[in-house]
C-alpha positions as CSV (number, residue, x, y, z in Angstrom):
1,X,-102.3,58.3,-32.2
2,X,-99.0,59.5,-34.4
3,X,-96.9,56.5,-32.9
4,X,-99.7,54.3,-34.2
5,X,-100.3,55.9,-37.7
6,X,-96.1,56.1,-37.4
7,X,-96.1,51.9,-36.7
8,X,-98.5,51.2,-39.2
9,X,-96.9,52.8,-42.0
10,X,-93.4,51.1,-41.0
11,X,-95.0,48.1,-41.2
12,X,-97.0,48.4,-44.7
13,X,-93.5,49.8,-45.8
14,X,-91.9,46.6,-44.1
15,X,-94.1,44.2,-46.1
16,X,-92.9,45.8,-49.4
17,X,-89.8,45.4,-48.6
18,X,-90.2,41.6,-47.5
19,X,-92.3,40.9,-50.5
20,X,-89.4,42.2,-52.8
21,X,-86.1,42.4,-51.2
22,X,-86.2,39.2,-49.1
23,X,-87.8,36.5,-51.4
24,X,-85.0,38.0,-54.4
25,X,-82.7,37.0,-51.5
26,X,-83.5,33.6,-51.0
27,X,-83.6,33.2,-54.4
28,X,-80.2,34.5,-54.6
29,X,-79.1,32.0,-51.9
30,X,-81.0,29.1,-53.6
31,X,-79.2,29.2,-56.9
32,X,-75.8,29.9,-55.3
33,X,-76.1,26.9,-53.0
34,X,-77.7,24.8,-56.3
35,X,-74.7,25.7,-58.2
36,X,-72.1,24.9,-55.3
37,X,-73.9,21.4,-54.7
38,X,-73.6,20.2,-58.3
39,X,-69.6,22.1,-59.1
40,X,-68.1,22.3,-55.7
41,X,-69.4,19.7,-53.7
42,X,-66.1,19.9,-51.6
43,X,-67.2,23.3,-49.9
44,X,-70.3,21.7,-48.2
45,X,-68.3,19.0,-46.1
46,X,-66.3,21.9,-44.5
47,X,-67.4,23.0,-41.0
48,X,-65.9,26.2,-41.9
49,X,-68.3,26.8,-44.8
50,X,-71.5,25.0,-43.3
51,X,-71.5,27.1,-40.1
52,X,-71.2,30.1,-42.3
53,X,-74.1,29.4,-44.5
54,X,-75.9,28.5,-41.1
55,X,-74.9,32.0,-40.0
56,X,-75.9,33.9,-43.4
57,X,-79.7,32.2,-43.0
58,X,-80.2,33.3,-39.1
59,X,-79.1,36.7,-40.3
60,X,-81.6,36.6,-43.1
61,X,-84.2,35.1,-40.9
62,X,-83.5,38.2,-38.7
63,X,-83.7,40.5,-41.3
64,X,-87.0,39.1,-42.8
65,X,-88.9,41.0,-39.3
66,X,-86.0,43.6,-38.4
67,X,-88.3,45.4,-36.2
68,X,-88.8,42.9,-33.7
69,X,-86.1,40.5,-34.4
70,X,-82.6,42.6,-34.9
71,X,-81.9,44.4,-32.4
72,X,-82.4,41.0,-28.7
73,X,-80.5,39.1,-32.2
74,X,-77.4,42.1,-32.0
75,X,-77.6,42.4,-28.3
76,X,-77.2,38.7,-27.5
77,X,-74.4,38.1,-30.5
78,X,-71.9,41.2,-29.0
79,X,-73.0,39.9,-24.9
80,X,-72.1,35.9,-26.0
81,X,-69.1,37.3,-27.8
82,X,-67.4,39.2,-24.5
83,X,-68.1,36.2,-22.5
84,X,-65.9,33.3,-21.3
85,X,-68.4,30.7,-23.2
86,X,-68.3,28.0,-25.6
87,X,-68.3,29.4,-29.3
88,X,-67.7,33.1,-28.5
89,X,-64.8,32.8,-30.4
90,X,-66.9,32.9,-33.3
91,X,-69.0,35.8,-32.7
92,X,-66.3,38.0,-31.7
93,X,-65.9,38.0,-36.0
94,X,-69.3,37.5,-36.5
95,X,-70.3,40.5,-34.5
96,X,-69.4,42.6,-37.0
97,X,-71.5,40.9,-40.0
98,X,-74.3,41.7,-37.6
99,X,-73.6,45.3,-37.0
100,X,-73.1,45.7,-40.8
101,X,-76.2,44.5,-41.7
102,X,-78.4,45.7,-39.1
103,X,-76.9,49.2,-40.2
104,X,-77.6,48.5,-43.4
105,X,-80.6,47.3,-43.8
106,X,-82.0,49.9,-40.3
107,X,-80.6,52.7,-42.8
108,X,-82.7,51.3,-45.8
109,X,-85.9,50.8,-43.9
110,X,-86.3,53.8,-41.9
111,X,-85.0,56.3,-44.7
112,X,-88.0,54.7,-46.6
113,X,-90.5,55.5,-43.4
114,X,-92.4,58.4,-43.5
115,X,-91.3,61.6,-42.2
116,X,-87.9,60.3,-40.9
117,X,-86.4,62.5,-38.6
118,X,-82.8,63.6,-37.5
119,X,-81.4,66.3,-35.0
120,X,-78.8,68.2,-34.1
121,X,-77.5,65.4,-31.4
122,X,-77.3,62.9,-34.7
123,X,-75.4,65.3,-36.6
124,X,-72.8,65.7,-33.7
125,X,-72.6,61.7,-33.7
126,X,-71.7,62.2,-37.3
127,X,-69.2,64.7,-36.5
128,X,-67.4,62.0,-34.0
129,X,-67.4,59.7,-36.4
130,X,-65.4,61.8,-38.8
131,X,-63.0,63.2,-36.1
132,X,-62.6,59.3,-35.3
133,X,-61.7,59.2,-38.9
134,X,-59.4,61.7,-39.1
135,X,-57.2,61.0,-36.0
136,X,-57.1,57.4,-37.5
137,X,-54.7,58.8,-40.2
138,X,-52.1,60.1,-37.8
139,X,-52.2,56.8,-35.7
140,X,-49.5,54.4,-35.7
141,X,-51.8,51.8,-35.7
142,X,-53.6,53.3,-39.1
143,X,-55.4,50.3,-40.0
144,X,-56.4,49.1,-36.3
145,X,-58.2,52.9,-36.1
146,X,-59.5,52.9,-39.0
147,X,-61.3,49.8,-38.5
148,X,-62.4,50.9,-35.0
149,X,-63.8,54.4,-36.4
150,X,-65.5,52.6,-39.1
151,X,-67.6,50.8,-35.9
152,X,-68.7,53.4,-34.6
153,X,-69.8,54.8,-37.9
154,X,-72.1,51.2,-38.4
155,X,-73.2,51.6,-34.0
156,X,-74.3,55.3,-34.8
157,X,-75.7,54.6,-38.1
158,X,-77.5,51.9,-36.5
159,X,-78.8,53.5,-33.2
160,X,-79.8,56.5,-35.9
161,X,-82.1,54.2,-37.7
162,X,-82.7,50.8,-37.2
163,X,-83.1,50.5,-33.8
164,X,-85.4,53.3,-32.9
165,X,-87.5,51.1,-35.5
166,X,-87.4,48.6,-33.0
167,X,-89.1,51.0,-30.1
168,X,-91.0,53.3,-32.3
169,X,-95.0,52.6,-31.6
170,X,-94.1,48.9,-29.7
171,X,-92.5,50.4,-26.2
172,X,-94.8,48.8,-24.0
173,X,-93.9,45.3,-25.5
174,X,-90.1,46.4,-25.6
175,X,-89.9,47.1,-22.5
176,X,-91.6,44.2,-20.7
177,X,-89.3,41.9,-23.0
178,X,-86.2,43.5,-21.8
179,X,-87.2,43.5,-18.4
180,X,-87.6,39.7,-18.8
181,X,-84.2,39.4,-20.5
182,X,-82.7,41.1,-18.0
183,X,-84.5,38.6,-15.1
184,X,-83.0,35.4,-17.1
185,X,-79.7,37.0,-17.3
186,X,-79.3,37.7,-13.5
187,X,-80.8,34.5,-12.8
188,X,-78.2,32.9,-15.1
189,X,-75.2,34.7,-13.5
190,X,-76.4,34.0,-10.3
191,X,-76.2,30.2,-11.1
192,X,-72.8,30.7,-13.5
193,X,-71.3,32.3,-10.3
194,X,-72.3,31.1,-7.0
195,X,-73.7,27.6,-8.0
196,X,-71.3,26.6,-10.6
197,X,-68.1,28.9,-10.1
198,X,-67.9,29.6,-13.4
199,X,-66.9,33.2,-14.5
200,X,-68.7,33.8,-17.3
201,X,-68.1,37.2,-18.0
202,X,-64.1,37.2,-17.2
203,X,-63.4,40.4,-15.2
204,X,-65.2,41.2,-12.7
205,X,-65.7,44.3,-13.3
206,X,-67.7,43.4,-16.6
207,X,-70.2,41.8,-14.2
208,X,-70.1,45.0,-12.4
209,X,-71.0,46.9,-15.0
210,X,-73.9,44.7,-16.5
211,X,-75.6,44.8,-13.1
212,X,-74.8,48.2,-12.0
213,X,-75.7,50.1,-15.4
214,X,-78.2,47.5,-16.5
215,X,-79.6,45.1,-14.5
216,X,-80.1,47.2,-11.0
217,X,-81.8,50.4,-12.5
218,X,-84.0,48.2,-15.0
219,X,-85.2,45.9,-12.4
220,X,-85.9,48.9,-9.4
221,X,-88.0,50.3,-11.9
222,X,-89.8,47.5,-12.8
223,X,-90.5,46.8,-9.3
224,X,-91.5,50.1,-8.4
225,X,-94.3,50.0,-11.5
226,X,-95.2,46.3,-10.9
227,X,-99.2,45.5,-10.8
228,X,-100.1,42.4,-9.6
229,X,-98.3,40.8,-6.4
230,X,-96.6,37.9,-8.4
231,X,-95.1,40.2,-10.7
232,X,-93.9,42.7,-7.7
233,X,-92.5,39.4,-5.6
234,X,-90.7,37.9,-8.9
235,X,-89.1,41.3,-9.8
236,X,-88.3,41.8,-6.1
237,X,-86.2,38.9,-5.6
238,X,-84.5,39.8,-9.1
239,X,-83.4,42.9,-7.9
240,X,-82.1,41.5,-4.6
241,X,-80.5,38.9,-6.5
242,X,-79.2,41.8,-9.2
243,X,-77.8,43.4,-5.9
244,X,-75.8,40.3,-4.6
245,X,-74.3,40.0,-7.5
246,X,-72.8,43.2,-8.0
247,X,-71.6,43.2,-4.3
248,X,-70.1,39.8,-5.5
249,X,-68.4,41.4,-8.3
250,X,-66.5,44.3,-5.7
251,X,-66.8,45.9,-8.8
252,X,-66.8,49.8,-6.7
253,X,-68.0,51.6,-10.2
254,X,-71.0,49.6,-10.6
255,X,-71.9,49.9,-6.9
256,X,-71.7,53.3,-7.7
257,X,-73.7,53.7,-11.0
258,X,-76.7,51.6,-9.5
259,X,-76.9,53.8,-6.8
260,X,-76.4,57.1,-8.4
261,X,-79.4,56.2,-10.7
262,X,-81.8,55.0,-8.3
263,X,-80.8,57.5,-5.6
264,X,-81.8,60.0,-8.5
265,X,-85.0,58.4,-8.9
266,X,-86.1,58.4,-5.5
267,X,-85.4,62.1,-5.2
268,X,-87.6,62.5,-8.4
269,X,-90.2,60.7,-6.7
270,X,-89.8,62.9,-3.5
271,X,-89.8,59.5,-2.0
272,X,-87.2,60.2,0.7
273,X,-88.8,57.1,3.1
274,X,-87.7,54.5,-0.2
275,X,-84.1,56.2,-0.6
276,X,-83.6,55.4,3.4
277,X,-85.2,52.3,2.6
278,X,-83.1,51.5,-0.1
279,X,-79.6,52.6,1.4
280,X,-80.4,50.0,4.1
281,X,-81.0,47.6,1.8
282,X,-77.5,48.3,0.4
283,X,-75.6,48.3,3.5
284,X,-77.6,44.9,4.4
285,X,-76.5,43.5,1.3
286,X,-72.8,44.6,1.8
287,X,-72.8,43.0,5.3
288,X,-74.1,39.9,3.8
289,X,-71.5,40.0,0.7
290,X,-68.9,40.1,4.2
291,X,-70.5,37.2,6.5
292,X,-71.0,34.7,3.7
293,X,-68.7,34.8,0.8
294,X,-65.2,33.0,1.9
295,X,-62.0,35.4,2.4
296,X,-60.1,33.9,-0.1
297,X,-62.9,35.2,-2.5
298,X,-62.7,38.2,-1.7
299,X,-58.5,38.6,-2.3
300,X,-58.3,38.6,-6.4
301,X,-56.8,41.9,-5.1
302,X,-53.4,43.4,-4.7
303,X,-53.4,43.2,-0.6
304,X,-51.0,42.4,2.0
305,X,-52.1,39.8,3.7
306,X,-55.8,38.9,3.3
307,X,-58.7,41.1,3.1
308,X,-61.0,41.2,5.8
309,X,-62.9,44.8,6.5
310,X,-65.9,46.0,4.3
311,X,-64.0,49.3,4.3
312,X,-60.6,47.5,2.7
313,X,-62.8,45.3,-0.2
314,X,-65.5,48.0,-1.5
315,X,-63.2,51.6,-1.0
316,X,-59.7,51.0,-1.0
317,X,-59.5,47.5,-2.8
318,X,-56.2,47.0,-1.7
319,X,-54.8,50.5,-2.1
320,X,-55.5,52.2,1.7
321,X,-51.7,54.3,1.5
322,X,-53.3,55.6,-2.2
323,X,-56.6,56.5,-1.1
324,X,-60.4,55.2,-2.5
325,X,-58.9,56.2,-6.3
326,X,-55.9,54.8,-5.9
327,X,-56.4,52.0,-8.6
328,X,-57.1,54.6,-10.9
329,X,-54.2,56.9,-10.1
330,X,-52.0,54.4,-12.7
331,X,-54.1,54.3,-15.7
332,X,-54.9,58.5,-15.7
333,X,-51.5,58.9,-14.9
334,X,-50.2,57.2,-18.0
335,X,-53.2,58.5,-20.3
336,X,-52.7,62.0,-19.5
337,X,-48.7,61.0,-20.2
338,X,-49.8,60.6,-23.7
339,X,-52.3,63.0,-23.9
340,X,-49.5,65.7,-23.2
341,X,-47.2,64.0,-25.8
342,X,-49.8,64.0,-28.9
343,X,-52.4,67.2,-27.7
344,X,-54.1,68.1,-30.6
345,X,-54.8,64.9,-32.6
346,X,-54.5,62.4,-30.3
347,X,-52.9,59.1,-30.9
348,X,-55.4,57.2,-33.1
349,X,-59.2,56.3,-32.0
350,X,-59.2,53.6,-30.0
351,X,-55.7,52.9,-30.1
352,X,-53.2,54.2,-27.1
353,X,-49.6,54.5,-27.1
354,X,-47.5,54.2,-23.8
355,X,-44.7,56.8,-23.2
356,X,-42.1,56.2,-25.7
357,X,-44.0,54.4,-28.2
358,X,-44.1,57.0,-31.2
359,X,-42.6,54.8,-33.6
360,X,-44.1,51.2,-33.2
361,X,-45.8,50.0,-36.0
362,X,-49.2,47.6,-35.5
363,X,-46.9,44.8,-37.5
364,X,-44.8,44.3,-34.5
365,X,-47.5,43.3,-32.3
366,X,-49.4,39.7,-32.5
367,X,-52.1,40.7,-30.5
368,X,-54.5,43.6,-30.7
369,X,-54.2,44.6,-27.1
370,X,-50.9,45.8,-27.5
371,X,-51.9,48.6,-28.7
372,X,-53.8,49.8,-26.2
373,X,-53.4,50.2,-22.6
374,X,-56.0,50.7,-19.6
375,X,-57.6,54.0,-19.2
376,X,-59.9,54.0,-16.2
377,X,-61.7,56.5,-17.2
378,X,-64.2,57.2,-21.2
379,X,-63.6,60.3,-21.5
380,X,-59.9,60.6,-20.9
381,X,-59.7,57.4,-23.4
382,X,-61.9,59.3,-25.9
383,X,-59.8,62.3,-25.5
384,X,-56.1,60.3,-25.9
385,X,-57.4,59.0,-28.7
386,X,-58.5,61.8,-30.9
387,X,-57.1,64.7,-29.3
388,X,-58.3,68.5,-28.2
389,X,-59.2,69.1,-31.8
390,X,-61.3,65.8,-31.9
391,X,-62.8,65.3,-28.5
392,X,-65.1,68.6,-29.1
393,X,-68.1,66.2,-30.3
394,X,-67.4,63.1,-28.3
395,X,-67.8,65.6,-25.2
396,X,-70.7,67.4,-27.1
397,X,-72.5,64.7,-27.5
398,X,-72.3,63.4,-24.0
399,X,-73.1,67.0,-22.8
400,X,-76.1,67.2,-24.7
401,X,-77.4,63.7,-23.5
402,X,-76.9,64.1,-19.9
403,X,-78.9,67.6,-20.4
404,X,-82.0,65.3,-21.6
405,X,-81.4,62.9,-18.7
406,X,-81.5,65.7,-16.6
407,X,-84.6,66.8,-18.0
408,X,-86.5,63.8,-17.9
409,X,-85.3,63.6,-13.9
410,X,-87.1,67.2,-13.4
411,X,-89.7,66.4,-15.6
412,X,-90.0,63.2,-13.0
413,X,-89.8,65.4,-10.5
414,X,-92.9,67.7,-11.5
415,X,-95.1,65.0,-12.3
416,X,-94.5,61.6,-10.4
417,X,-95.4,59.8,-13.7
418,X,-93.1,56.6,-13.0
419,X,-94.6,54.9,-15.9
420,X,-93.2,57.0,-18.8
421,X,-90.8,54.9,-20.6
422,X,-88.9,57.7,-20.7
423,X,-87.6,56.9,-17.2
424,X,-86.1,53.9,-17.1
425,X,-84.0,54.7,-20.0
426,X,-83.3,57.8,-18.2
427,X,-82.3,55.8,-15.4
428,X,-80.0,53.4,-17.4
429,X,-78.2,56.4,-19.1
430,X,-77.6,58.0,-16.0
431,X,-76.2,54.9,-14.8
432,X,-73.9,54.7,-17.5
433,X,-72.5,58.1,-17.7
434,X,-71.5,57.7,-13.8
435,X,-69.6,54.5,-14.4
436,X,-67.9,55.1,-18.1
437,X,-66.3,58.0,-15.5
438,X,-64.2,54.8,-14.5
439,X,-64.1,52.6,-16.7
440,X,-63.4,52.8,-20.3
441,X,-66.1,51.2,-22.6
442,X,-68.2,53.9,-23.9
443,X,-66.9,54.5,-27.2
444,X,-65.5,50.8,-27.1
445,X,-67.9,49.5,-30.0
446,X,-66.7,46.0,-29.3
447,X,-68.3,46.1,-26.1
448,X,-71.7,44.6,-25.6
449,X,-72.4,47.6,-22.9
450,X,-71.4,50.0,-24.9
451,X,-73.7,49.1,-27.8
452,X,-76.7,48.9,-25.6
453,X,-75.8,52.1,-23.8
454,X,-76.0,54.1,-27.4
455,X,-79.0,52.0,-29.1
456,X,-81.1,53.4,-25.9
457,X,-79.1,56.6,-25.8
458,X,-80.5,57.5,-29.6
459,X,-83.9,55.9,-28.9
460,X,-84.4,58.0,-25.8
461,X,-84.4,60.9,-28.0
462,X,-87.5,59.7,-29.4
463,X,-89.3,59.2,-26.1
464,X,-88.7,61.9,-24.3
465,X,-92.1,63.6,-22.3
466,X,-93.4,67.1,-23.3
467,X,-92.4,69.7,-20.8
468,X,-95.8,69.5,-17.9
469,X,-96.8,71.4,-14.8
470,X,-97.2,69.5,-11.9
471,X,-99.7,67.1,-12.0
472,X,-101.6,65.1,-9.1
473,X,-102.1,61.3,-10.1
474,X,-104.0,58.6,-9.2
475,X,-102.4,56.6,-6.6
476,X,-101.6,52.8,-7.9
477,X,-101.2,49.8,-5.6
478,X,-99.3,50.1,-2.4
479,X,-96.5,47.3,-2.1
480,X,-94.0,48.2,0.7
481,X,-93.1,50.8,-0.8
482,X,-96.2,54.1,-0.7
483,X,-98.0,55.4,-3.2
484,X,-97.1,56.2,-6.9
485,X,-98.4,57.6,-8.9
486,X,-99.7,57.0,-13.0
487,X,-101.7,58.8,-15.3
488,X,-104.9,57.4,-17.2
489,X,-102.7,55.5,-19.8
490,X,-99.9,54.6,-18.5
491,X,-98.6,52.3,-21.3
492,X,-98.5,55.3,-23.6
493,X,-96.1,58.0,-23.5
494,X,-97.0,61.4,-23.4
495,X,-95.7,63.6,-26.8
């Protein structure tokens, strides 16, 4: 009853700011393009110019219903910008228009909503933000960390605000529409990669990470809380499918994360039978990845001689005298090289500096990626970058939401309620945690993962189930896979 009062005053306070704020817009926009058509008539024959008043009008139309619009809008703009496509060269500028004004206008509308509410875990996201800040001006890339800081001051600002507007009171019809998103982007990759050869998503390992930390946990929940046999079947063979492509990847971390998250799940549920279930199904699909995928697909890695042993392609990746980390043995070695060098401040957010480096300026470098090198691992990046002094609420902040995860897991655990929404956000998080362990992205604003990771991160605090004893539910629908169980409403969460 509180989401619903909460929903219907956003929207009543939405509508006053449509009826004002939007039509004054177009207004604006009217008379500006009036005035260029009769003075400058030059600027409206230039693609440059017409694709940017196209983009300015999108963005407006977005705007004009933030709640449900902005945030699939921001979500597909920074995912077609990190992919190998056709125009993603101009959303990786773009992007940042859209960040801007979804943080803008998300602060705007939900500071005018009633009751609006902040916690100690926002305040600590504030507090990275300015230690971002402030290890920016002892970078030798000043302006390159600055900028970077300033993103993640627009992502938290954002995932503080707008976007819990876009789950607060509508999480039943959220949820259903990302589950669906997720389906048309596995089913898209599947054709991009195995159909079409096409590698839409560059390295490998950012396939890896969609469908470990995204697609996999997503879709095992949906099928576990499917009603209705079409629905079960169709989310069935997207998980397989989910599954196959993340074997496809050999992307080890996102093997990983999947299974870390729905491992956790079934030991929740005390389903024990589904986790033996489900680590066949994993094996089975490993053996498969083996039998059918040529050999020379399976060598993008540094090998002598060509791969051929499951054990060699999924543990070692090339690297058997190193051991399973030995990939990563490089990347930590060099980040902690600089770590010890610049201890307390770090060496600029998101920039990195190899050994040496002290005194090279960003001018000397033509590309961005010069001044930074692989990490392998968030939370050693996070903690190059800003230093001991600095890391303290990065690592607070991660502390306190894998805490809440963990609640939500034993909350799961004492009352079998699949159905909370809680869960698979739970399970996605979880997921995420395990695999920014080993790969760096999770402060990485420019990364589409990482801004979906923290727009559920800060919603989750929203959602999360009042402490319950043990409760006894109504079994559901058996499909293959037992009982589970749900509670009268099941598309409500419990407050």
């Amino acid at each position: 009853m509180r989401g619903r009062r909460y929903h219907s005053a956003c929207e009543t306070m939405h509508s006053r700011f449509s009826k004002l704020v939007v039509p004054g817009a177009i207004l604006a926009a009217g008379l500006t393009a009036g005035y260029v058509a009769l003075y400058s008539p030059g600027y409206l024959s230039s693609s440059n110019y017409l694709g940017g008043l196209i983009f300015l009008q999108v963005l407006l139309a977005m705007v004009w219903k933030y709640e449900q619009r902005f945030f699939p809008f921001l979500v597909v703009v920074f995912l077609w910008a990190g992919m190998s496509v056709p125009f993603s060269g101009v959303w990786t500028a773009g992007r940042w228009a859209v960040l801007a004004v979804g943080a803008i206008a998300g602060f705007a509308l939900y500071m005018r909503s009633p009751h609006p509410r902040f916690s100690s875990f926002h305040m600590v996201a504030m507090f990275a933000v300015l230690a971002g800040l402030v290890s920016a001006a002892v970078s030798s890339f000043i302006e390159l960390s600055f900028m970077k800081a300033l993103s993640l001051l627009l992502l938290f600002l954002y995932t503080s605000t707008g976007a819990r507007l876009a789950l607060s009171g509508r999480e039943e019809k959220f949820f259903s529409r990302l589950l669906f998103f997720v389906e048309i982007v596995v089913y898209l990759s599947a054709v991009a990669y195995l159909v079409l050869h096409l590698p839409i998503y560059g390295n490998p390992n950012s396939m890896g990470a969609i469908m470990g930390v995204v697609a996999v946990p997503l879709l095992f929940w949906g099928v576990l809380t499917a009603e209705g046999k079409t629905r079960f079947r169709r989310l069935l063979v997207a998980l397989m499918l989910s599954i196959g492509l993340l074997f496809f990847s050999q992307a080890r971390t996102g093997i990983l994360a999947a299974a870390v998250s729905c491992c956790l799940t079934c030991v929740a549920l005390r389903r024990y039978r589904l986790l033996i279930q489900g680590a066949a199904a994993f094996v089975g699909m490993a053996t498969l990845f083996l039998v059918l995928i040529p050999s020379k697909q399976r060598t993008d890695m540094p090998t002598r001689g060509e791969a051929t042993s499951l054990e060699d392609i999924l543990l070692y990746k090339g690297h058997e005298n190193e051991g399973v980390l030995g990939s990563r043995i490089t990347p930590w070695d060099e980040t902690v090289a600089v770590i010890q060098e610049h201890p307390w401040f770090g060496s600029g957010f998101g920039t990195s500096l190899t050994t040496g480096q002290e005194d090279i300026g960003l001018g000397q470098y033509s590309t961005v990626t010069a001044a930074t090198h692989e990490h392998g691992n968030s939370y050693l990046a996070a903690l190059e970058g800003v230093g001991l002094l600095g890391v303290v609420p990065f690592f607070a902040l991660v502390l306190m939401l894998a805490l809440k995860v963990g609640r939500v897991f034993a909350w799961l655990r004492r009352t079998s309620n699949l159905h909370h929404y809680a869960v698979p956000v739970a399970m996605v998080l979880a997921a995420g945690l395990v695999h920014a362990g080993f790969e760096d992205w999770l402060f990485a604003v420019g990364y589409y993962l990482c801004v979906f990771f923290w727009v559920l991160a800060f919603a989750f605090l929203d959602m999360l189930p009042a402490v319950a004893p043990a409760v006894a539910y109504r079994p559901i629908t058996d499909f293959g896979f037992g009982t589970l169980g749900r509670d009268a409403n099941p598309a409500a969460p419990e407050r």
